[in-house]
N, C-alpha and C positions, 0 to 999 in steps of 0.2 A: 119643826123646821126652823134652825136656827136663824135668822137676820144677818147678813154679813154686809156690815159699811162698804161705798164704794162712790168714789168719785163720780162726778158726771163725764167727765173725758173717759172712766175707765168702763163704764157700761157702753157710752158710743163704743171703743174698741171691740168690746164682747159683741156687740148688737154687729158688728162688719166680722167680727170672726167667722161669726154662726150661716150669716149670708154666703159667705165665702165658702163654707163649709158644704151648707146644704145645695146652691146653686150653683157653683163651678167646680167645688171638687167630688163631690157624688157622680154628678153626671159621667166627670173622666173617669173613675173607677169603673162602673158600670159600663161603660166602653169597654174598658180594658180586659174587661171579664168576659163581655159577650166576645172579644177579640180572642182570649185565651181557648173561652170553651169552642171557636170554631178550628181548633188545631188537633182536636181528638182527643184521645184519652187523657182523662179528669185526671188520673190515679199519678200517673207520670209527669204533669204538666206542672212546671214549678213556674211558668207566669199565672196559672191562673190561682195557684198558693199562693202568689205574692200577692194578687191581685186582691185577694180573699181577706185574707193580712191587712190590707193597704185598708179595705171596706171594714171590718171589724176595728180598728183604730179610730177613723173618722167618724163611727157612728157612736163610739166610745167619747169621743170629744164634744162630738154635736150634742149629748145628752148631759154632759160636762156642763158645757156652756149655758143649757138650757137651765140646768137648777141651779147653778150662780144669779144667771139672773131672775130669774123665780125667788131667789132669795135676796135680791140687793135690796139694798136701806141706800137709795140714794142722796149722798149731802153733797151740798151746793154750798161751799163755804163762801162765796162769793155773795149769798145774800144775807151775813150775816154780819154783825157790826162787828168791827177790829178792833179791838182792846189792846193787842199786841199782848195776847194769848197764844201759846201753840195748843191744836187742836188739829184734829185731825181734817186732814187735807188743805194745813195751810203748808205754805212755803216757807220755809226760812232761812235764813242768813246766817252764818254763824262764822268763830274765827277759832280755828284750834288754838289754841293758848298754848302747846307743844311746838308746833310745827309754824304760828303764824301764817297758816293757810288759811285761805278763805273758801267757803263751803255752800253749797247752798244745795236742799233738798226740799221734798216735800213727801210728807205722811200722807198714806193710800192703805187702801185694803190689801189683801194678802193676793189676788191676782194680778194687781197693776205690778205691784214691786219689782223693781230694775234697779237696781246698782248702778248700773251703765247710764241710764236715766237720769239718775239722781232720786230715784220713786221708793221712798222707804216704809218698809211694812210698818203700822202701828204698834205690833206685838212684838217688836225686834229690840234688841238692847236698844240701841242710838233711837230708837222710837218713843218705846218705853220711857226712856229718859229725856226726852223730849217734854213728851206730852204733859200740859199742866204748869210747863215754868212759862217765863214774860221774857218780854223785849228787855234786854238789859242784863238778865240772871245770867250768875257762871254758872257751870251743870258740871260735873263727875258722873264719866257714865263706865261703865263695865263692861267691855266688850270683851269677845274672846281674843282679841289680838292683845288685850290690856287694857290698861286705865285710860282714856281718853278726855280732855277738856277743855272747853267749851264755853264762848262767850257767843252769846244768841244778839246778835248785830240787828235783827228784823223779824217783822213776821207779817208776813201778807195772805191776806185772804184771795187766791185768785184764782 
């Protein structure tokens, strides 16, 4: 059983998914199924198919959930000195040197990652090329959309 890194915000997440999962939405499936089966025949009954459906999914995810975190390697970069290193699950700042955008992300494990967040997997190009440079370094990274670059403005532990 492999180790997979994970922030401490992203195991909170997991830790309220699973609750979520097992306390309020089990129960409503289970409703919905004793609702279904009081309509009569099983064979014909596509609420209580969906219902069925709905319960093989959730318990598919409940068990999901459960061995991620059975496997987290919890880091806390927040207690660890700042060099103005990227590592993972710091933050940083950066400035496309293309586009004059300014950017800012933070490296996370492979369940946290969101785009929309700003939560970028560690194994991703822009990740990848990340991790290992300093406050200061230009970066050339690879992406599929092209060549992208990169001046790392910051890097916070937080």
């Amino acid at each position: 059983m492999e180790k997979e890194p994970i922030t401490v915000r992203g195991l909170e997440k997991l830790k309220e998914e699973l609750i979520f999962l097992k306390e309020k939405k089990r129960p409503e499936i289970v409703a919905a199924i004793a609702e279904a089966r009081s309509h009569g025949d099983l064979k014909e009954n596509a609420e209580y198919h969906a219902a069925k459906e709905q319960q093989s999914h959730n318990e598919g995810r409940v068990q999901e959930v459960e061995d991620i975190i059975a496997r987290a390697n919890v880091i806390d970069v927040s207690k660890l000195d700042n060099h103005g290193k990227v590592i993972f699950g710091s933050t940083i700042m950066l400035q496309n040197l293309d586009t004059e955008e300014s950017l800012k992300y933070k490296i996370v494990g492979k369940d946290e990652a969101d785009l929309k967040e700003k939560l970028i997997y560690f194994k991703s190009p822009i990740g990848m090329g990340l991790i290992g440079k300093n406050k200061g370094d230009l970066v050339e990274i690879k992406t599929p959309a092209g060549v992208k670059n990169f001046e790392i403005k910051d890097v916070k532990y937080i």
